[in-house]
C-alpha positions in Angstrom: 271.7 47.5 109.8 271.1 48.4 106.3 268.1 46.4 104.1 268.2 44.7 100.6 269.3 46.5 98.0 265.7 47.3 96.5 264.1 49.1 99.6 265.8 52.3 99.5 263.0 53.3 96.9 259.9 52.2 98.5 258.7 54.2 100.3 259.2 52.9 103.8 261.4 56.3 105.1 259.4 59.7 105.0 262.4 61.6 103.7 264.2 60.2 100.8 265.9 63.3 99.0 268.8 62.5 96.4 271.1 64.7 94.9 273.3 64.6 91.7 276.7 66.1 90.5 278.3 65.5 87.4 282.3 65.8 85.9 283.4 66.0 82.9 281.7 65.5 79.2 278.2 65.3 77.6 277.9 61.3 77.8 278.9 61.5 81.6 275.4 63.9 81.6 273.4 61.8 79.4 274.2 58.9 82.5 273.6 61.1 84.9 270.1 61.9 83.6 269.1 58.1 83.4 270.1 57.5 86.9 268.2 60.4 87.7 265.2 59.0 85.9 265.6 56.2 88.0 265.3 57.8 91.1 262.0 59.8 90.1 260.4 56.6 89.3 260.8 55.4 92.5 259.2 58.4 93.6 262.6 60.5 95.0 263.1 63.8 95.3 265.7 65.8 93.3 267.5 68.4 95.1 270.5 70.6 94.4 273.7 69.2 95.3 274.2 71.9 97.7 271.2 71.0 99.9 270.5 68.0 102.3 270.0 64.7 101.2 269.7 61.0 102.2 272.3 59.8 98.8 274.7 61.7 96.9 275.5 60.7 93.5 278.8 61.7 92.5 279.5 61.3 88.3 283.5 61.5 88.6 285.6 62.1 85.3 289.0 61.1 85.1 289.9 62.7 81.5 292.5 65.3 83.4 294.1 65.7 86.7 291.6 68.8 87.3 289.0 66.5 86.6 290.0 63.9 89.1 290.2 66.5 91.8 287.3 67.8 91.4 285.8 64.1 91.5 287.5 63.8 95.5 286.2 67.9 96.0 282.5 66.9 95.5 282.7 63.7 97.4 284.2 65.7 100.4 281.7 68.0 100.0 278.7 65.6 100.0 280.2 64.0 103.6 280.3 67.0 104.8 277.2 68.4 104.2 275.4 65.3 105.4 277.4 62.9 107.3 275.2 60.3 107.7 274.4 60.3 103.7 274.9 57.5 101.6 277.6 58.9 99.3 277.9 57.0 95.7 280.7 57.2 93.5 280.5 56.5 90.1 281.8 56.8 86.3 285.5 57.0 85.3 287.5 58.1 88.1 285.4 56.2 90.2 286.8 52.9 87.8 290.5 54.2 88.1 290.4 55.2 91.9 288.2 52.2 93.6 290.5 51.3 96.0 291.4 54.6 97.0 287.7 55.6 97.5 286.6 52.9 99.4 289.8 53.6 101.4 288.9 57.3 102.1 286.2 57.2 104.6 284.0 58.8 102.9 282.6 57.2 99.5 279.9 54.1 100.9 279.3 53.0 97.4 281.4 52.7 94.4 279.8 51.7 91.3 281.2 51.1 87.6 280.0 52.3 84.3 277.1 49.7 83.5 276.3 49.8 87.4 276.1 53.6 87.9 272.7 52.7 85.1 271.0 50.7 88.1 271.6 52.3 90.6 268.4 50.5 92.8 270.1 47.1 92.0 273.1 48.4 94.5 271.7 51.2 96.8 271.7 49.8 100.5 269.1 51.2 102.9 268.4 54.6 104.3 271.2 54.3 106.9 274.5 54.6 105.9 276.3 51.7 105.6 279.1 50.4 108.2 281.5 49.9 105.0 281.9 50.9 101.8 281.1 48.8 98.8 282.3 48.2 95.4 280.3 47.0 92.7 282.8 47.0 89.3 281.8 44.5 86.1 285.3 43.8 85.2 284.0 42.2 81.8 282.4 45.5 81.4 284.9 46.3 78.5 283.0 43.2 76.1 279.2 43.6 76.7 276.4 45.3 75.5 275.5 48.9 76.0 272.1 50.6 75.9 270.9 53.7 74.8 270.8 56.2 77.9 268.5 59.0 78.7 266.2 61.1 81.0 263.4 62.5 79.7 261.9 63.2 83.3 264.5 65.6 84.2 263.3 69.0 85.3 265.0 72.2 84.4 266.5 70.9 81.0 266.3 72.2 78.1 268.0 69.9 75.9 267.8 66.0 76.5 271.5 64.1 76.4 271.3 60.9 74.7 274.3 57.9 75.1 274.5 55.9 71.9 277.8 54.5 72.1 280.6 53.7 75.0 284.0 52.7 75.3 286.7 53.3 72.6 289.1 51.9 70.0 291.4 54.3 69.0 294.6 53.9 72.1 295.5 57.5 72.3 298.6 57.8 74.5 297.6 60.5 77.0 294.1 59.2 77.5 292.5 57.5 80.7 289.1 56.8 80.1 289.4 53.9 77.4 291.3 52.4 80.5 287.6 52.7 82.2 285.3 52.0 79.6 286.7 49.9 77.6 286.2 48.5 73.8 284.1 50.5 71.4 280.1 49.4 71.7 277.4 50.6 70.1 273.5 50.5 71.8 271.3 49.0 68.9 269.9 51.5 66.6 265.7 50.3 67.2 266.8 50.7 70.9 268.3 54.5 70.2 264.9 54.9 67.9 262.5 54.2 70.6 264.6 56.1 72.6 264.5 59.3 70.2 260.8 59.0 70.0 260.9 59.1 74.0 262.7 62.4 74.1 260.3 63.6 71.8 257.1 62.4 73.5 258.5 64.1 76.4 258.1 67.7 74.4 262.4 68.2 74.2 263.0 70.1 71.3 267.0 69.6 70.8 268.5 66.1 71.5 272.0 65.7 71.7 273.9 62.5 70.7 276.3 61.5 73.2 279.3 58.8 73.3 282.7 58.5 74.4 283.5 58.1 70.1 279.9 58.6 68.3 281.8 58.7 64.9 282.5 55.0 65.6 278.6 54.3 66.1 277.6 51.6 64.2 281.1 49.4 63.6 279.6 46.6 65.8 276.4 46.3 64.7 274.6 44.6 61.6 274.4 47.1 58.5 277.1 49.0 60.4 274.5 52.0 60.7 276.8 55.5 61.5 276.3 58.3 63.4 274.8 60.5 60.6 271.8 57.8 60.5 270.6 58.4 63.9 270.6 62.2 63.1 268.4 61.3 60.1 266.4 59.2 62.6 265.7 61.9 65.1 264.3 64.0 62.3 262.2 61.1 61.5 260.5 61.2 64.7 259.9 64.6 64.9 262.4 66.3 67.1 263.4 69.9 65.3 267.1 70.1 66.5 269.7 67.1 66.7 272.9 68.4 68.1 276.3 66.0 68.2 278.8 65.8 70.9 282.5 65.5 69.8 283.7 64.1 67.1 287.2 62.7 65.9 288.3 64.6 62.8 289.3 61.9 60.9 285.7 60.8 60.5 284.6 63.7 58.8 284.6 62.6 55.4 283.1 64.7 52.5 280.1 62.3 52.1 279.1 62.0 55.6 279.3 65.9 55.7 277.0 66.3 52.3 274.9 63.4 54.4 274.8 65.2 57.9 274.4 68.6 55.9 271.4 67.5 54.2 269.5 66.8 57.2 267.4 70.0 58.0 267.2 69.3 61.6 271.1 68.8 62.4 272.5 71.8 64.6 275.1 73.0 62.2 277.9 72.7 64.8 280.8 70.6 65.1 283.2 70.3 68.0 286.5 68.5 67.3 288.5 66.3 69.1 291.9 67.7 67.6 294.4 67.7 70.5 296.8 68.9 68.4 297.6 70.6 64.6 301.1 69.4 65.0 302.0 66.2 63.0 304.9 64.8 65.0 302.4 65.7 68.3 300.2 63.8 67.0 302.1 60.7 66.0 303.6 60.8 69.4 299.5 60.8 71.1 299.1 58.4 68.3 296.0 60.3 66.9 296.3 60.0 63.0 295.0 63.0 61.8 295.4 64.3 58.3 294.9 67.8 58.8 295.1 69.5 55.3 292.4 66.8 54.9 290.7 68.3 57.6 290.8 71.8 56.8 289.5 70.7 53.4 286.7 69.2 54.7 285.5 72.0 57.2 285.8 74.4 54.4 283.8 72.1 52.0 280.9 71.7 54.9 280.7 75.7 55.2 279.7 76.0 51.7 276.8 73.6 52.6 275.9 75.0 55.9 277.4 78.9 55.9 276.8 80.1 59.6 277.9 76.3 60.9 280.3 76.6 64.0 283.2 74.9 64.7 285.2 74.2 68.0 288.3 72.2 69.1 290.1 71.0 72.0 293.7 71.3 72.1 295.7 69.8 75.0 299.0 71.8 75.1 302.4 70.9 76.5 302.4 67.0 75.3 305.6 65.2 75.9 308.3 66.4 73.4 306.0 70.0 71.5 308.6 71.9 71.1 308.1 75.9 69.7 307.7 75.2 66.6 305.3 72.2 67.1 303.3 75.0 69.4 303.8 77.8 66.1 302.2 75.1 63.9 299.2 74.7 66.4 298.4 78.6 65.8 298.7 78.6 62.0 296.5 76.3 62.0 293.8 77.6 64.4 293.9 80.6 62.3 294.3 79.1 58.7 290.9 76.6 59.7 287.4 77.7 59.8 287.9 77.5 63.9 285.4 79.6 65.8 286.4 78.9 69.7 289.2 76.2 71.6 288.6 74.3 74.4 292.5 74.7 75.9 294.1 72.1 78.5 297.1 72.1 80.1 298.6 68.3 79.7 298.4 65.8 82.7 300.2 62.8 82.9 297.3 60.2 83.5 298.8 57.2 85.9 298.3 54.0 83.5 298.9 55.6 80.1 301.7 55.6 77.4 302.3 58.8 77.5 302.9 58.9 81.3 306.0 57.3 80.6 307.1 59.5 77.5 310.7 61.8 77.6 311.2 65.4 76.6 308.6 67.0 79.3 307.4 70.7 78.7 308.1 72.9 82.1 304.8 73.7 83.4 305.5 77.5 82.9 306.1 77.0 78.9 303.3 74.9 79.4 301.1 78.2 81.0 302.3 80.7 78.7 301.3 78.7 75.4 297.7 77.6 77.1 297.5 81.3 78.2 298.0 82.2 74.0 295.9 79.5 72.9 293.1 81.1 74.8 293.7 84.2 73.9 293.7 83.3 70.1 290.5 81.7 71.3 288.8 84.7 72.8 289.5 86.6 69.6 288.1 83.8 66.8 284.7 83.7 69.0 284.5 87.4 69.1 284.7 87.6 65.8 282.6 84.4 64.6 279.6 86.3 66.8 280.1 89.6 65.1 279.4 88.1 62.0 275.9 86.7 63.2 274.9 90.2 64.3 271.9 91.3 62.1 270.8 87.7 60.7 268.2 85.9 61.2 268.3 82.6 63.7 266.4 80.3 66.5 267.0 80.3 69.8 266.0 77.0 72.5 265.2 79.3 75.3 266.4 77.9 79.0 265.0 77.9 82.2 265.4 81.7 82.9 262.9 82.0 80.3 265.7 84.8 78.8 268.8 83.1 77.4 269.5 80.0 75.2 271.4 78.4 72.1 270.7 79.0 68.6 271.6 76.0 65.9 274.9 77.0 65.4 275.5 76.9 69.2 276.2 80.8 69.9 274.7 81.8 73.2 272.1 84.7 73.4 270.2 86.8 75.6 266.8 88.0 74.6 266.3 91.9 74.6 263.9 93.0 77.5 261.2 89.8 77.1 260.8 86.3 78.2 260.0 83.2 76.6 258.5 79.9 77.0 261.3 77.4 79.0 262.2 74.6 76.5 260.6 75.8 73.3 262.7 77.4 70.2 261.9 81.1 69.3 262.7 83.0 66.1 264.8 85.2 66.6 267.0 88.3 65.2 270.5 88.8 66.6 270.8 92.6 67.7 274.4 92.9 68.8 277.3 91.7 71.5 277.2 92.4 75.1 281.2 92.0 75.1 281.9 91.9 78.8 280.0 88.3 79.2 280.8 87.4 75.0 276.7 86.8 74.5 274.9 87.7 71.4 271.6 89.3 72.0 268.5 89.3 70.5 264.7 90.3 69.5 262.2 87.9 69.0 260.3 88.0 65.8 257.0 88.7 65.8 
């Protein structure tokens, strides 16, 4: 009933339609996007997820319980849009949950985190298939990566590059170690040529992408870092290099001198902090020195004065008490913070802290996510009053009206378009408070 794995992309059906949905971070994206490469080479079609297709492509997450449920909601909504589509399942959740998904009726094609990058090598024929399959390296956790990206994807303004899977670090609440496995770093001539692809393609703004990009480099010869391929993207030619998130206790005063002396760096930084507690952080076994921290943010604002920084912060770990909670908050507000990225903790099935005493009631665990944001809402408001008036560059997006500037503030240009995809200087005019989105004029 179905044919070899290879003639799903030949051409031999009229319609061969593919959509794509992705959970979760920045790397899961940059995969995405070379998968979807893959399919336009073969000469697919690319539709919204919404619409009707021959394959869905599912990216799952599994970093939070909201993240796994949203995983099952987009399968279920793929089956039932089409349900004689071949549904794929792929990623992290897809890692965690394999038996489950093939159990469910409606995945046909489960695929792990080196698979989900060849996705030909696996894809049965136009008709679904009578039963589902999984295709999981379990050795995935000791080999090789490469460098991931899509430079053929339409209505992007920014292309995601992956640099670096797996991790080393163990911390307590998290999942997706469990799924990727050991930290690996793709070699840095492969993430070269892959910079000077991005380029050719006419992106302006790359970003670097990993599950830990601060530990780039560890396994390879010359233990290059993450601040060298930022140097490297400049060296090709690409005007903007963006980072995804970053551990705090790799931000060093030399790599920050390093990374700040790099014109083309985006001067923004978002943290991986989970916590400003101490004992919290003992207990996720994340060890942060955060006076340390604070030091270093402060030092890399005198180098780069309108940088932005953001955090994540899961609240209600096993055993914060109040005070532990209080301590978060002084900190947010004693740190050159400029937004939070708040989640409620979920016990992941598999992890230390699953099994941990002293559990926070979910409605102390509501109240201080609801404050957290709060606090949130009002550092961002005032980190974009300050840019009000200056000068800055904005990578206009497919509405040909919004777009990021450097330092990762979202704007809205002022009653004129711009070229998709290109950067535009710009002046920021004021705040349209209800959406929190600078505005702007562009300079003539």
């Amino acid at each position: 009933m179905t044919s070899s794995p290879h003639t799903a992309g030949k051409g031999d059906s009229p319609s061969r339609r593919v959509a794509f949905a992705t959970v979760g971070c920045r790397l899961n994206q940059a995969e995405t996007d070379a998968a979807t490469e893959e399919f336009l080479a073969r000469g697919w079609e690319v539709v919204p997820f919404q619409r009707e297709a021959e394959v869905y492509f599912v990216n799952t997450c599994t970093v939070t319980g909201q993240a796994d449920r949203s995983s099952r909601q987009l399968i279920h909504r793929a089956r039932r849009i089409n349900p004689s589509s071949v549904v794929i399942a792929a990623g992290c959740f897809a890692v965690r949950g394999a038996e489950e998904l093939a159990a469910s009726g409606e995945v046909d094609l489960v695929l792990g985190i080196r698979e989900k990058a060849h996705p030909f090598e696996y894809l049965p024929g136009m008709e679904r298939p009578t039963k589902p399959a999984v295709h999981i390296d379990p050795g995935e956790a000791g080999r090789p990566i490469q460098a991931a990206v899509g430079t053929r994807v339409t209505g992007r303004s920014r292309a995601f590059l992956k640099v670096q899977d797996g991790c080393d670090h163990a911390c307590a609440y998290c999942a997706v170690t469990l799924a990727r496995g050991a930290s690996r770093s793709a070699p840095l001539e492969e993430v070269r040529a892959a910079l000077e692809r991005v380029h050719a393609a006419g992106f302006e703004e790359v970003v670097i992408t990993g599950v830990d990009i601060t530990s780039y480099g560890r396994d390879l010869p010359d233990s290059p870092d993450f601040v060298r391929i930022v140097a490297i993207a400049a060296e090709v030619g690409l005007p903007r290099v963006r980072l995804s998130s970053v551990e705090p206790w790799e931000l060093s005063p030399e790599r920050m001198e390093r990374l700040a002396a790099v014109p083309a760096w985006c001067h923004h930084l978002h943290l991986s902090l989970q916590s400003a507690d101490p004992a919290v952080l003992e207990r996720m076994n994340r060890a942060t020195d955060l006076d340390r921290l604070r030091d270093v943010l402060r030092h890399l604002l005198t180098l780069r004065p309108d940088s932005t920084f953001g955090a994540d912060l899961i609240v209600g770990f096993p055993g914060e008490s109040e005070m532990a909670h209080e301590r978060s908050i002084s900190f947010v507000r004693e740190t050159p913070l400029h937004y939070l990225h708040v989640f409620p903790y979920s016990p992941r099935p598999g992890t230390p802290a699953a099994s941990l005493p002293d559990r926070v009631a979910p409605e102390t665990i509501k109240r201080r996510a609801e404050e957290l944001r709060r606090i949130g809402r009002e550092i961002k408001r005032e980190h974009l009053l300050r840019a009000i008036g200056k000068k800055d560059e904005l990578l206009v997006e497919q509405d040909g009206q919004t777009g990021y500037t450097r330092a990762y503030l979202r704007a809205r240009l002022e009653n004129e378009r711009a070229v998709a995809r290109k950067v535009v200087a710009v002046t920021i005019t004021g705040l349209d408070e209800d959406s929190s989105i600078l505005q702007a004029r562009i300079d003539s």
